[in-house]
C-alpha positions as CSV (number, residue, x, y, z in Angstrom):
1,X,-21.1,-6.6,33.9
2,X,-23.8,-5.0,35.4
3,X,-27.4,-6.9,35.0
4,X,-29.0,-4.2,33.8
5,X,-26.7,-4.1,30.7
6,X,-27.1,-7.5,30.0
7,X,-31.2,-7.5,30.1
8,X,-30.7,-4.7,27.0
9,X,-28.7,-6.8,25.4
10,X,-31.4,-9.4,25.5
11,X,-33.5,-6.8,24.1
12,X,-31.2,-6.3,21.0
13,X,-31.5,-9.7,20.4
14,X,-35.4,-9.6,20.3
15,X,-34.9,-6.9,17.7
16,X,-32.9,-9.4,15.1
17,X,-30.0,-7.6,15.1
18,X,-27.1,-8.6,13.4
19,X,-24.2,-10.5,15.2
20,X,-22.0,-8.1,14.7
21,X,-24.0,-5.5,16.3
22,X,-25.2,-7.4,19.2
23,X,-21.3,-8.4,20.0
24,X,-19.8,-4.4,19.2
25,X,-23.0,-3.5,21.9
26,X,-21.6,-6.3,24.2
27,X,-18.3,-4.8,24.3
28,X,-19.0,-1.5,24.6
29,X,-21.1,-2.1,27.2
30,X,-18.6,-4.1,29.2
31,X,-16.3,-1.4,29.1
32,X,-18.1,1.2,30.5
33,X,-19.7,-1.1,33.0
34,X,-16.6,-1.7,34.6
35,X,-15.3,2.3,34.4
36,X,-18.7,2.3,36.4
37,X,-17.7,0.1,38.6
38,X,-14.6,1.7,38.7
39,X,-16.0,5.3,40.1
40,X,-18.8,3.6,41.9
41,X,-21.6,4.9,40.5
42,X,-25.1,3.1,39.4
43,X,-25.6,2.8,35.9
44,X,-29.0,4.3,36.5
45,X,-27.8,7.3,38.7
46,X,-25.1,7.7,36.0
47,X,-24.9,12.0,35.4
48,X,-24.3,13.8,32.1
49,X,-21.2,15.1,33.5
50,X,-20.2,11.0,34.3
51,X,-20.9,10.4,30.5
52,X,-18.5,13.2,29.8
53,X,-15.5,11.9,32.3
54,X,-16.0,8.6,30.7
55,X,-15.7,9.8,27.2
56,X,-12.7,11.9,28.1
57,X,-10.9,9.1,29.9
58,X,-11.5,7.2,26.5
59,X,-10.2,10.4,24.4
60,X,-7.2,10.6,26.8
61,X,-6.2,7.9,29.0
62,X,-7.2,5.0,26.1
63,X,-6.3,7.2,23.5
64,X,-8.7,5.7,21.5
65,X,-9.4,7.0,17.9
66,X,-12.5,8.9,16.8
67,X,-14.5,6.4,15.2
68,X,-13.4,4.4,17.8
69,X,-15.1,6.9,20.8
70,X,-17.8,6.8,18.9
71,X,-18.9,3.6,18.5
72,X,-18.2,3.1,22.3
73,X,-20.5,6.1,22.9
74,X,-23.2,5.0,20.4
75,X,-23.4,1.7,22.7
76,X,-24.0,3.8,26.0
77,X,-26.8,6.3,24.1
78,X,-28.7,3.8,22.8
79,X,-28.9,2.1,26.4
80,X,-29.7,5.5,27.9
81,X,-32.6,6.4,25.6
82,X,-34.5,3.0,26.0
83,X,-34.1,3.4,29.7
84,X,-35.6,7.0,29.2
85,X,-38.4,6.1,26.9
86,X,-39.1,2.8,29.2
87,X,-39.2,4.7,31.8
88,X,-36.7,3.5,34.0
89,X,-34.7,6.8,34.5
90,X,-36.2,10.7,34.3
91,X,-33.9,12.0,31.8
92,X,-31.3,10.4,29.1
93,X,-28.1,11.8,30.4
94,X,-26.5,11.4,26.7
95,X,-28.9,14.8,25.9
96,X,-26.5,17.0,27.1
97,X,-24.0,15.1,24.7
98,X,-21.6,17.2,22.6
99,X,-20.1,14.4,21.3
100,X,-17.7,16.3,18.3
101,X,-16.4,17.8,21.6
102,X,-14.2,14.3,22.1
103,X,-14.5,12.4,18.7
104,X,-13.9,13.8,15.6
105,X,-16.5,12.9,12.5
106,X,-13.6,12.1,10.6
107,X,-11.4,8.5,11.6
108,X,-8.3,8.2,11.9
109,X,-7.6,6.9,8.5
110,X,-9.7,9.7,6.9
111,X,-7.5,12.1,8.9
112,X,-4.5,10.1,7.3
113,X,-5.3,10.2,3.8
114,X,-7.3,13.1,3.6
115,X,-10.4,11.1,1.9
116,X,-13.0,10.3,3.3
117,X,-13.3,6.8,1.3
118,X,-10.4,4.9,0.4
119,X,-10.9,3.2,-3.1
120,X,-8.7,1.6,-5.2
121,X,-8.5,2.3,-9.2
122,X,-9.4,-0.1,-12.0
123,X,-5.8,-1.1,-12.2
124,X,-5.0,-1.2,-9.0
125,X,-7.9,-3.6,-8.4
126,X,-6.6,-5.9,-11.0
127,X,-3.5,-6.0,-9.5
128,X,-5.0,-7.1,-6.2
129,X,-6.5,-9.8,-7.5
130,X,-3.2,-11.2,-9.5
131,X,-1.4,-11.0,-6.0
132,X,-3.7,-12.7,-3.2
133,X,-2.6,-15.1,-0.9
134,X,-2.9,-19.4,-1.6
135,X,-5.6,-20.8,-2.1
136,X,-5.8,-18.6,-5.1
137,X,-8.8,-19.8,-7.1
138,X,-10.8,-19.2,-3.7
139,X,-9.4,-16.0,-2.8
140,X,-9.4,-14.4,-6.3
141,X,-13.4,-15.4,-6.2
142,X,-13.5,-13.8,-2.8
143,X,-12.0,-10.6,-4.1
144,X,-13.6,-10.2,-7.3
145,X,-17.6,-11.3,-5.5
146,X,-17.1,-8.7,-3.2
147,X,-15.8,-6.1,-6.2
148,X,-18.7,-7.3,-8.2
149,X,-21.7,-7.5,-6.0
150,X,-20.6,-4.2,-3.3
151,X,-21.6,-6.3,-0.8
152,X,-20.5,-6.1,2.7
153,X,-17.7,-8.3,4.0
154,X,-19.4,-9.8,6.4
155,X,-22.8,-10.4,3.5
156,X,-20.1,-12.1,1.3
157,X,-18.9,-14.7,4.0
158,X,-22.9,-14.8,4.9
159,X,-23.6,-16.1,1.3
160,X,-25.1,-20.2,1.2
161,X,-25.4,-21.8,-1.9
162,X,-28.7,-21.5,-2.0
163,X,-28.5,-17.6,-2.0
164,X,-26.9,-17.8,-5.8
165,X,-28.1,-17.8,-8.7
166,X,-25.6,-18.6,-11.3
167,X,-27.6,-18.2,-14.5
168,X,-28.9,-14.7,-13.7
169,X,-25.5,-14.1,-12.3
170,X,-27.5,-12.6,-8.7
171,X,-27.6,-13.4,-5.2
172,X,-29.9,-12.6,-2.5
173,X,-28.4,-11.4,0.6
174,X,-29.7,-10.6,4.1
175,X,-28.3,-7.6,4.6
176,X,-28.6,-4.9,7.7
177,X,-31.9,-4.7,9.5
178,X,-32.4,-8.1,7.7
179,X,-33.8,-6.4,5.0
180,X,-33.5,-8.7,1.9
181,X,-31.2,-7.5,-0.6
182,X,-30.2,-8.7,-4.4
183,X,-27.0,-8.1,-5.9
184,X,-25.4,-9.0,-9.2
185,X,-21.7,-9.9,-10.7
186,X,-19.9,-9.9,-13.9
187,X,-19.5,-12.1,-16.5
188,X,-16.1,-12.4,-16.1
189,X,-16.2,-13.9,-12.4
190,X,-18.3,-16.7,-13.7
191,X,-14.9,-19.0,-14.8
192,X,-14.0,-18.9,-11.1
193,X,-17.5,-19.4,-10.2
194,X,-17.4,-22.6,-12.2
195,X,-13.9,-23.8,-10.6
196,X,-14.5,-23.4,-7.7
197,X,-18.2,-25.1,-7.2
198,X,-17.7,-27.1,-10.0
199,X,-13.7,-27.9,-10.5
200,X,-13.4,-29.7,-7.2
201,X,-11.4,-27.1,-5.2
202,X,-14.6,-26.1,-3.1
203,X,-15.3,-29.9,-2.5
204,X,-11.6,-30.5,-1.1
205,X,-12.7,-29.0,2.1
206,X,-13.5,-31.6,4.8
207,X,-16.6,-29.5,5.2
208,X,-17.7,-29.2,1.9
209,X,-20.5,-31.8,2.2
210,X,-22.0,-30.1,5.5
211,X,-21.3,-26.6,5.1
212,X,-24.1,-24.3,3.3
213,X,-21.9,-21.6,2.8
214,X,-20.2,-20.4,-0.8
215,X,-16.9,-19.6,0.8
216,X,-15.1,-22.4,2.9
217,X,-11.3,-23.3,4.1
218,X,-9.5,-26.4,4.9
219,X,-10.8,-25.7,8.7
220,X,-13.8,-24.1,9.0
221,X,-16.8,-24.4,7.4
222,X,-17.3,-20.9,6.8
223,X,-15.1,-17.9,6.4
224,X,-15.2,-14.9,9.0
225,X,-15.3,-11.6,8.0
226,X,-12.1,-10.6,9.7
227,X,-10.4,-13.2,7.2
228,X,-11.5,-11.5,4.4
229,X,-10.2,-8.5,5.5
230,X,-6.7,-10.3,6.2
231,X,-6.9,-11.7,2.5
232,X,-7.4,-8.1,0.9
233,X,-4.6,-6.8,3.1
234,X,-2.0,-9.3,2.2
235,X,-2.9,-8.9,-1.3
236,X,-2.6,-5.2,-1.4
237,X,0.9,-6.0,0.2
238,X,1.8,-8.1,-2.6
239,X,1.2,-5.8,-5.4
240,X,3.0,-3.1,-3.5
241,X,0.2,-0.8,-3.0
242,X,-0.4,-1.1,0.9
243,X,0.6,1.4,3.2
244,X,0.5,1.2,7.2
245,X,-1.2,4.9,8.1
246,X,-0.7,4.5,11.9
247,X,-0.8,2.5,14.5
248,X,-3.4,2.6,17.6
249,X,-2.9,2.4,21.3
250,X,-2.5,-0.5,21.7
251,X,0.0,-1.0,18.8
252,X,-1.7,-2.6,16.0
253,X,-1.0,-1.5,12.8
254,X,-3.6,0.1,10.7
255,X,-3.7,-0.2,7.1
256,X,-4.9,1.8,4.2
257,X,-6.7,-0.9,1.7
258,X,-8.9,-3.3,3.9
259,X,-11.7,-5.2,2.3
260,X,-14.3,-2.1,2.8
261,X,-12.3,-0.2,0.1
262,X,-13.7,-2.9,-2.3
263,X,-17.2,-1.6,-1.7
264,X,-15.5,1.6,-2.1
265,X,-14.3,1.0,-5.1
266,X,-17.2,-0.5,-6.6
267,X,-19.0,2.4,-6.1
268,X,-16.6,4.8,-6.9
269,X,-16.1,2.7,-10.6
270,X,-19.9,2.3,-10.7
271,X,-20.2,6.7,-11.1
272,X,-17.0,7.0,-13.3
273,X,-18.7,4.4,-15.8
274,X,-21.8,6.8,-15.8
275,X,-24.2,5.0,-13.3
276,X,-27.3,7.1,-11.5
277,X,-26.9,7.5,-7.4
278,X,-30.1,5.9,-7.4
279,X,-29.3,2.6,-9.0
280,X,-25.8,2.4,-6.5
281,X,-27.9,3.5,-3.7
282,X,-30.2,0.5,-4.3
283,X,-27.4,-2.0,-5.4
284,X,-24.8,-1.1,-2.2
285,X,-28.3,-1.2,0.2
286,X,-28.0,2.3,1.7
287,X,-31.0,2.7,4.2
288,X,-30.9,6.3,2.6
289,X,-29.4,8.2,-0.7
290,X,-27.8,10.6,1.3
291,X,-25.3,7.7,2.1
292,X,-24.4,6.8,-1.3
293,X,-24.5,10.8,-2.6
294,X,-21.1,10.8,-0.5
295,X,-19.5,8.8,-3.2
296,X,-20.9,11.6,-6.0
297,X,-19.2,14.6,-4.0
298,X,-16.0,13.1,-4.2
299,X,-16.1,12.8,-8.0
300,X,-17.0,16.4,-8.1
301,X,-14.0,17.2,-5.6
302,X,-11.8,15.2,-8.0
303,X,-13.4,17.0,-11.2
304,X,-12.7,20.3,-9.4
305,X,-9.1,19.3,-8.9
306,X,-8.8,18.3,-12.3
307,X,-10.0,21.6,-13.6
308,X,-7.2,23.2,-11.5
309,X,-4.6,21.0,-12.5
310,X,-5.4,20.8,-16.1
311,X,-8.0,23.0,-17.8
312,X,-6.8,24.8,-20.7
313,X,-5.6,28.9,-20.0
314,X,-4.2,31.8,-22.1
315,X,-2.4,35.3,-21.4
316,X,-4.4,37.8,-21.8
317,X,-3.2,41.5,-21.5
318,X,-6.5,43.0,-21.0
């Protein structure tokens, strides 16, 4: 990889960004670095027109998904503008950027299922929960603390011990930008809570002693995210509820409930019980309302719908 690239990368990392951005940067970067290498051009002397080959060849010859353009974009115009406002080059060629010219706003899965969240309902939920994977006391908490809170898969499997507290039933998370962020639960986790801090199936783990974190295996002494999301997935399975909505060039299944569709759902359940935009907006740590006023416009889609379906009517002959 070119040295430039990895001297920005060094400046993410001065900005505390989160793992997972700093290693989604590192990727994208990569890639483009070698289709640079590739056409033999400079990363400085790169050209709009060079920025728009590169995003067809991903459009075309990857066949890469929307969502999936995008992110690998977002990596190259974020390089480009601190090079431009650093200095280092005259103009950002990512300006001239029409990027809905080669990626969709809506993903592949939203294309699928014609929503743009997928949530799961109250009963559906409960019948995730009944059908997750051994160890089940751990990976019905797992569910149900993700359900609960709204948090972010990755903030769940972030959690230590010391972020709970049980008595208040709230935990403080670290959440994007690390901006400090509290979320609560539900009474009716707190009997798993207690079995599985307190009932010896957390201490079984070899690393229950050294580990920090609320979620441990038999192997590791803390979850990953992408475990989580395997967890939810099987589960769904179980209780006959998954479907596979397409698979992506390089021939992995995609799946309609991952563990996202929990924070989905929370959100979704949180504005069917009656609860204000503000409230969720503050609970699911949106940097902005707009973000969470998504959530609202699909109730009133649904409402709509309803009225169409259902609302009352009479002949009239007038």
């Amino acid at each position: 990889m070119h040295e430039i690239f990895d001297d920005h990368l060094d400046l993410l990392r001065g900005q505390d960004k989160a793992k997972g951005t700093i290693k989604q940067y590192q990727g994208g970067l990569k890639a483009y670095s070698e289709w640079l290498e590739e056409q033999g051009i400079e990363p400085e002397g790169a050209s709009t027109r060079d920025i728009q080959r590169y995003l067809s060849f991903l459009k075309n010859e990857r066949e890469y998904a929307p969502g999936t353009v995008r992110g690998y974009y977002s990596c190259i115009s974020g390089f480009y503008k601190n090079l431009d406002n650093t200095g280092v080059i005259e103009e950002d060629p990512t300006e001239g950027i029409t990027l809905s010219n080669y990626a969709s706003r809506e993903t592949r899965k939203q294309q699928e299922t014609k929503e743009r969240r997928v949530w799961l309902s109250q009963e559906e939920m409960s019948q995730l929960v009944e059908n997750v994977p051994a160890p089940t006391v751990r990976n019905r908490l797992l569910v149900l603390f993700q359900y609960f809170t709204g948090l972010r898969r990755q903030e769940v499997v972030d959690v230590k011990l010391e972020d709970i507290d049980r008595k208040e039933r709230m935990v403080k998370v670290q959440g994007k930008g690390n901006v400090l962020n509290t979320a609560f639960w539900q009474p009716k986790m707190d009997g798993l809570l207690t079995a599985w801090l307190d009932g010896g199936y957390r201490g079984s783990s070899p690393h229950a002693e050294e580990s920090p974190y609320l979620f441990l295996s038999q192997a590791a002494p803390q979850l990953s995210g992408e475990y989580v999301n395997r967890i939810v997935k099987e589960a769904a399975e179980e209780a006959g509820i998954q479907e596979v909505l397409f698979e992506d060039a390089r021939g992995r299944s995609h799946y309609k409930y991952t563990s996202h569709a929990l924070r989905h759902s929370f959100a979704m359940h949180w504005l069917q019980n009656g609860g204000s935009l503000a409230t969720l907006s503050k609970q699911m740590a949106h940097s902005s309302i707009t973000t969470t006023e998504i959530y609202g416009e699909i109730l009133d889609e649904r409402a709509k719908e309803e009225y169409d379906q259902y609302a009352p009517d009479i002949d009239l002959s007038f």
